[in-house]
N, C-alpha and C positions, 0 to 999 in steps of 0.2 A: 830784459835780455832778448837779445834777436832770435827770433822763432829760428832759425835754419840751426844754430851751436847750440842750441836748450833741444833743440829737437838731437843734436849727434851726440850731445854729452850721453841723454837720457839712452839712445840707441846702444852704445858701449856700454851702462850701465845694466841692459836688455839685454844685451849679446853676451854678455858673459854668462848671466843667469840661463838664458838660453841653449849655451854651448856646454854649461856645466849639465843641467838636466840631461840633454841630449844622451851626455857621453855616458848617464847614468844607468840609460836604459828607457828614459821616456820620449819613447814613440806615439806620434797622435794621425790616425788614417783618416785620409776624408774622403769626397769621393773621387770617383777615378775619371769622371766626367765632365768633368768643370766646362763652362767655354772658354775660349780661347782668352788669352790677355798676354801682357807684359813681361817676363819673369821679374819675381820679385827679390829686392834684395834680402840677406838673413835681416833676421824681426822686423826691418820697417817696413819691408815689401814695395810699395810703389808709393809711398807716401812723398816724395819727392818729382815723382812725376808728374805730379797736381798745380804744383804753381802756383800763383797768386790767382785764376782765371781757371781754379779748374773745368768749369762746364766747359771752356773753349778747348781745354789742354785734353779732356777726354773725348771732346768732338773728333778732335784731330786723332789720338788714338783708333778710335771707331772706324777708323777708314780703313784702318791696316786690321783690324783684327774683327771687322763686324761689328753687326746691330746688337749684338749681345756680346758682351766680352767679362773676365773676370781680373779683381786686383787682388792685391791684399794688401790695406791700409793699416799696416802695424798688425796687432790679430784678429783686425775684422775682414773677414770674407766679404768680396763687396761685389755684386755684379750691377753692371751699366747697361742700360736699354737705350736705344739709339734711332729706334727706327717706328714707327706706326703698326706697323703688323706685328711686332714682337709684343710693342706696348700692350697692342688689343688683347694678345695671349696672357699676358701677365697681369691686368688690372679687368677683364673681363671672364676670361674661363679660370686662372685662378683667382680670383676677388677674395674670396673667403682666406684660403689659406698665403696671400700676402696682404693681407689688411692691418695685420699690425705694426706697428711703428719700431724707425732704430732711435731712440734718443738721444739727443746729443747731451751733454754736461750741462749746458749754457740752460738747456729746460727743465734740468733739476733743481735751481733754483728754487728757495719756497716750496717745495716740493709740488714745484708748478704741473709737469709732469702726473701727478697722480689725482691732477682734478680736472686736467685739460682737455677739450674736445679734440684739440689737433694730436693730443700726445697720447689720451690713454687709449690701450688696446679696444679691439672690439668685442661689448664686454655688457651688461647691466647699465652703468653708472653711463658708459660713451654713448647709451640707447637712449638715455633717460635724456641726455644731455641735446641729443640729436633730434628728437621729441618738441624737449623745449623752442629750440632754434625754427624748428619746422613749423608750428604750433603759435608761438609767440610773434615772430620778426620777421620772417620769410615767406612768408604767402603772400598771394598777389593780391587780396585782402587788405593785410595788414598793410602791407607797403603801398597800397592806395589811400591808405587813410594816414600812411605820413607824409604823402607827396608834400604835398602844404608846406611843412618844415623844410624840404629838400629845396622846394622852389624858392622861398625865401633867404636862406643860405646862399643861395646862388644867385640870385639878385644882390645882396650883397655883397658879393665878388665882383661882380659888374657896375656896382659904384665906386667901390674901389680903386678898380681898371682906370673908372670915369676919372678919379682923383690923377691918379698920376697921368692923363691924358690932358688932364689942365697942365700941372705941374712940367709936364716933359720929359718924366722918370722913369727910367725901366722897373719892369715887375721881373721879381724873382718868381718864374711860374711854379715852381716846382713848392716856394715855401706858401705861394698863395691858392693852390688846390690844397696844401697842408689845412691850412686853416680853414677854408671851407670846407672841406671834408669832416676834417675833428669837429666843428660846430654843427653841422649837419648829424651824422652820429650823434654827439653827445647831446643835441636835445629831444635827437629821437628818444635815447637811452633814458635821458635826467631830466628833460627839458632844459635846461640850461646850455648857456656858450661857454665854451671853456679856453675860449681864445680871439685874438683881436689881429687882424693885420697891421702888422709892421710893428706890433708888439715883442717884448722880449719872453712872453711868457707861451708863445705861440709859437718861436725861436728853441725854446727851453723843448717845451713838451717831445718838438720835430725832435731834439737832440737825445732823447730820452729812447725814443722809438728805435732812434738809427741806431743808439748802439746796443738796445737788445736784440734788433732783427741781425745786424752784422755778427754779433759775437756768437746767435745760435747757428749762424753759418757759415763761417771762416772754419778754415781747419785749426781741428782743437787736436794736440798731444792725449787730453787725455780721453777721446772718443779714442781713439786707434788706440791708447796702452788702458781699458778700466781701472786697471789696479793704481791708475795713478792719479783718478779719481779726487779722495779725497785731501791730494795732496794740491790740486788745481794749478800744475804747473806755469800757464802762462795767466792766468789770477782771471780767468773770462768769465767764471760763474759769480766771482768777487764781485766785480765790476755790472753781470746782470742782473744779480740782488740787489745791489743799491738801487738799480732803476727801477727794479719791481718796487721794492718798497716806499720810494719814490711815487708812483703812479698807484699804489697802494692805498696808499696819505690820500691821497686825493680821491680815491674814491669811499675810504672808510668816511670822508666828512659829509659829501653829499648822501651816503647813504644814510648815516646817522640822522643828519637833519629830518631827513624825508620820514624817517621811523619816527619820529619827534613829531612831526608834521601829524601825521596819519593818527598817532596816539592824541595826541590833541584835539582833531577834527572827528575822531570816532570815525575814520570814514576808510575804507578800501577799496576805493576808486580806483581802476586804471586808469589814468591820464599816459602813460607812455609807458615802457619796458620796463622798470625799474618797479613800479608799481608791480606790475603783473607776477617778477620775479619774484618779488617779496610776497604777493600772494601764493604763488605758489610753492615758495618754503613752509609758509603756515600751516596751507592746506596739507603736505606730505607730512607735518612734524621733524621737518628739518634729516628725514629718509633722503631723500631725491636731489633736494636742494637745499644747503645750509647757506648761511652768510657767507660761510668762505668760500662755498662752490659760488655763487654767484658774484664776489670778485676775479675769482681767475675766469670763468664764464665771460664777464667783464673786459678782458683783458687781452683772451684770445681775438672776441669780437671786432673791440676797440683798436688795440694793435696792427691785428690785421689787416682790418678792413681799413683804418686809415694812409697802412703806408702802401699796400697794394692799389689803393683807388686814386691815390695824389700821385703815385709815380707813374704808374698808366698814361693820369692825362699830361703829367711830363715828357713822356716821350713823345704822346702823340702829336704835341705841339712840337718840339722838337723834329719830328721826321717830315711835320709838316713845312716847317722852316725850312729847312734844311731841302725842300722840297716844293720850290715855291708853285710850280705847275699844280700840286696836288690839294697846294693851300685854296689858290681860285676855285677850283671843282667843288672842292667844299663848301667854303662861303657860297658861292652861288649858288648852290643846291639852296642852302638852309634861305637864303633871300629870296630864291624866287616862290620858296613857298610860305614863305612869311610875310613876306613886303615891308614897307620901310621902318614902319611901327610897329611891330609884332613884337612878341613874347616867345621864346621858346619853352614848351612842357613838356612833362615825360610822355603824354601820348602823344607829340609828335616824332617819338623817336622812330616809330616803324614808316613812316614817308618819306625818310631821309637814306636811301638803301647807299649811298657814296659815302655817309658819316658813320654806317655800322662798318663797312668793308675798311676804313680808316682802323677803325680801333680792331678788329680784325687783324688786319694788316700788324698793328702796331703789337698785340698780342703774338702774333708770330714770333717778331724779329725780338720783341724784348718781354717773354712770357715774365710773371713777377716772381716765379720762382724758377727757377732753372733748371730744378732736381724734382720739383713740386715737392710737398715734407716726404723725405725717407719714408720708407716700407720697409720691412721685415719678414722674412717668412717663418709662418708658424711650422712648417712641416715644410719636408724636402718635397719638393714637385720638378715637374721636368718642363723647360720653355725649349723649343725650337731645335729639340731632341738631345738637350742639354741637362746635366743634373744643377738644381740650386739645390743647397745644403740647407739645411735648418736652421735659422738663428741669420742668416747671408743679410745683408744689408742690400737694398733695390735704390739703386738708384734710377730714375726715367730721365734722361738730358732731354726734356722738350725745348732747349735754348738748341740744341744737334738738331732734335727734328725739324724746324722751324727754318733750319738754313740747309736741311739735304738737298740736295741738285735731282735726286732720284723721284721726289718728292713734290717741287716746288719749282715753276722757269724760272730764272734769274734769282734762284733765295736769296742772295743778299742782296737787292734791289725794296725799296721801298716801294708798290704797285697793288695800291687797294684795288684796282682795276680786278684783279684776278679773282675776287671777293662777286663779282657782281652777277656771275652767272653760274655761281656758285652756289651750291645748298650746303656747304660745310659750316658749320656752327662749329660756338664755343663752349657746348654743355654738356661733351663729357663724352658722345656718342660717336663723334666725329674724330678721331684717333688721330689725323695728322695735327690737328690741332686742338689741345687739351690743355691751355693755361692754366685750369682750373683744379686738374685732376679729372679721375674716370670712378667710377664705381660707389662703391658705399662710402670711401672716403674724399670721394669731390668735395671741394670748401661749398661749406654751408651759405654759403654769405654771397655767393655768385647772384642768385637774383636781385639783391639790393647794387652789388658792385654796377651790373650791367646799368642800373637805371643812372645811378650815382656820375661815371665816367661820362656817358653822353651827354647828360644834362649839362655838363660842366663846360668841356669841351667844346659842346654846342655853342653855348652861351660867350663864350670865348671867340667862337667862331662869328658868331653872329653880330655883334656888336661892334666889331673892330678890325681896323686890319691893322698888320704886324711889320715891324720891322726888328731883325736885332740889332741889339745896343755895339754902342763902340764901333759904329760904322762896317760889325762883322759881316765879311760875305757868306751867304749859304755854302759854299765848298767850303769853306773854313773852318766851320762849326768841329768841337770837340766832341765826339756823337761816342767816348768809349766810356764803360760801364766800370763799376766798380762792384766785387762780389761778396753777399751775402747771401743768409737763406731768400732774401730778394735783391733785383739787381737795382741800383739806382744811376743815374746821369755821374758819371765824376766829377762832370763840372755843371754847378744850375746853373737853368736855362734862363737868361737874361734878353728881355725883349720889351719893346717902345709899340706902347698902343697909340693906334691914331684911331678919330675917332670916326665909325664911317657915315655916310652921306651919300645920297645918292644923286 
């Protein structure tokens, strides 16, 4: 059924229940100081203001009503942040009390939700979990001792390239960082590849990802009405359970084996994450970490990290396309410090100062989440002499931040240039730009992401130069997004490696 008539059926079926309580005597007070926003209609409230594009459609509100404004999306209270200085009040002086999450439906799935690093509150279990993440996979440590894995991943994306450079075929870059990426992860994780290019099972998994990350972040009926919950009116938790379960499969068998392996071998060797995880369920007694917390653990990781670090360096090729002055700046940079045989490594990412301001740049104009995940306020606090209510759902539009004119010269201009004499960073402290988040709940996975995208990118850059397919001109290119809880290319980026020479 078309979202717009499931959404007015359900609204008249609201309104009435609505207008009959009303008339009964039930009054609900809240506070008197909301910020400023839209008026809403009875019970949908601004839920049709959103559009297919909401981060664009509430940019554009922000203008008329400010850097903080409030909606009402069916009966959630929702306030929108819009600006750098609000954000820094909201994810730095109040941290603690909006640290926890609005859930969408799409994450109760499996009661994915109640094991999740991105989803459960701040709490015990989200310490333990955070612990892990910090401790296990995120230290500059650890991810010096997987370089190895990453480099080779990405060498094999560049033989690939090499294939269809003989052939004369365009690469789908968007499904060919998919697959490096996934196999890069999943042998960090498993040691194993979990995917092959130009495979269909590589095809499959991408297809897997996209419609969990889409469906926890399209507008869902039953986020704005709970009570209709478990009625799952447009079937989006249906549809994210099978994927979970799905990717589930798949990792109950690798994990089985390895526990088979291990029991076998008598042995509790860490060779990668996987190992480690399972030791550390043993060592807790399955307190800290059981088998199912480390599949969803699994999955936030894996999810994540693979669709935010493939579409990254999709856009980045893309803006760079689409931008051919800014494509030269780069290759030459990474050429003239490599020369004609070189290798690109993670430690040469900090000499390359034109290839960080790229992805920079590219995190700007196309942050991977747009809203970054929902926040919730645990208690009523006050932002920018404003009251948020208790329970208020936060949203941060750092896709608004990232193109404010107040902000940024030229923001919707592609101009890594603005990067280079700049000390703004992307880790959390630098408020105009926070792709990551800010505070205790920045994604955990940023330091691996950071290494992951340049290498790629680089490697991409370095080897080859570009043409797009079907004789497109760079002003031609389709450069608009399509939204979920991350944004991706509507149309992938299709581009003809040649090979370079000097």
């Amino acid at each position: 059924m078309d979202y717009l008539l499931l959404l007015l059926g359900i609204s008249f079926v609201l309104a009435c229940i609505h207008f009959l309580t009303k008339s009964l005597g039930a009054t609900k007070f809240g506070p008197v100081n909301l910020p400023p926003g839209l008026r809403p209609f009875p019970v949908i409230g601004n839920i049709l203001q959103l559009g297919k594009k909401p981060h664009q459609a509430l940019a554009e509100l922000s203008k008329t009503y400010g850097p903080i404004m409030s909606l009402k999306l069916g009966s959630i209270t929702t306030i929108v942040i819009s600006s750098p200085q609000v954000a820094k009040e909201a994810l730095q002086k109040h941290d603690q009390a909006l640290s926890s999450r609005t859930i969408p439906d799409g994450a109760r799935s499996l009661n994915h939700h109640k094991h999740s690093i991105a989803w459960l509150p701040v709490s015990a279990p989200w310490r333990n979990l955070r612990k892990v993440c910090a401790t296990q996979m995120f230290t500059a440590q650890r991810l010096d001792a997987t370089q190895a894995v990453r480099q080779k991943k990405v060498q094999e994306l560049v033989d690939y390239v090499h294939e269809s450079c003989r052939s004369g075929s365009a690469v789908d870059i968007g499904q060919a960082a998919f697959t490096t990426v996934m196999n890069s992860i999943s042998n960090t994780f498993f040691s194993v590849d979990l995917a092959r290019y130009q495979s269909d099972l590589s095809q499959n998994f991408k297809n897997l990802v996209c419609v969990g990350v889409e469906g926890v972040g399209i507008p869902n009926i039953a986020d704005y009405f709970p009570v209709l919950r478990s009625v799952d009116p447009q079937g989006i938790r249906r549809r994210i359970t099978t994927v979970t379960e799905k990717i589930f499969n798949i990792f109950d068998g690798i994990i089985y084996e390895r526990i088979q392996a291990r029991e076998k071998m008598m042995s509790k060797e860490s060779k990668d994450l996987l190992d480690s995880l399972l030791n550390l369920a043993e060592e807790n007694s399955s307190d800290q970490l059981s088998l199912t917390g480390i599949k969803h653990l699994l999955l936030d990781l894996f999810v994540a990290g693979i669709d935010t670090t493939s579409s990254t360096v999709e856009w980045a090729m893309a803006e760079l396309l689409h931008n051919p002055g800014k494509l030269t700046k780069a290759q030459t940079e990474l050429r003239l410090l490599l020369g004609k045989d070189g290798l690109v490594q993670e430690f040469d990412i900090n000499k390359l100062p034109y290839l960080q301001a790229v992805m920079k740049e590219t995190l700007r104009l196309h942050p991977p989440a747009p809203f970054l995940v929902p926040h919730k306020a645990e208690t009523e606090v006050e932002i920018s002499s404003y009251e948020v209510p208790k329970t208020a759902q936060i949203l941060v539009n750092v896709w608004a931040m990232g193109r404010d004119s107040s902000v940024w010269q030229n923001p919707t201009s592609f101009m890594p240039e603005r990067f280079l004499e700049s000390e703004i960073d992307v880790k959390g402290r630098d408020f105009e730009l926070i792709p990551f988040g800010a505070g205790r709940r920045i994604c955990p996975g940023l330091p691996l992401a950071q290494r992951m995208v340049h290498l790629t990118l680089a490697s991409l850059l370095y080897s080859f130069d570009w043409k797009l397919a079907h004789d497109l001109k760079p002003e031609d290119m389709d450069m608009t997004e399509k939204f979920g809880l991350s944004l991706h290319k509507s149309e992938p980026l299709l581009a003809i490696p040649i090979i370079f020479s000097i």
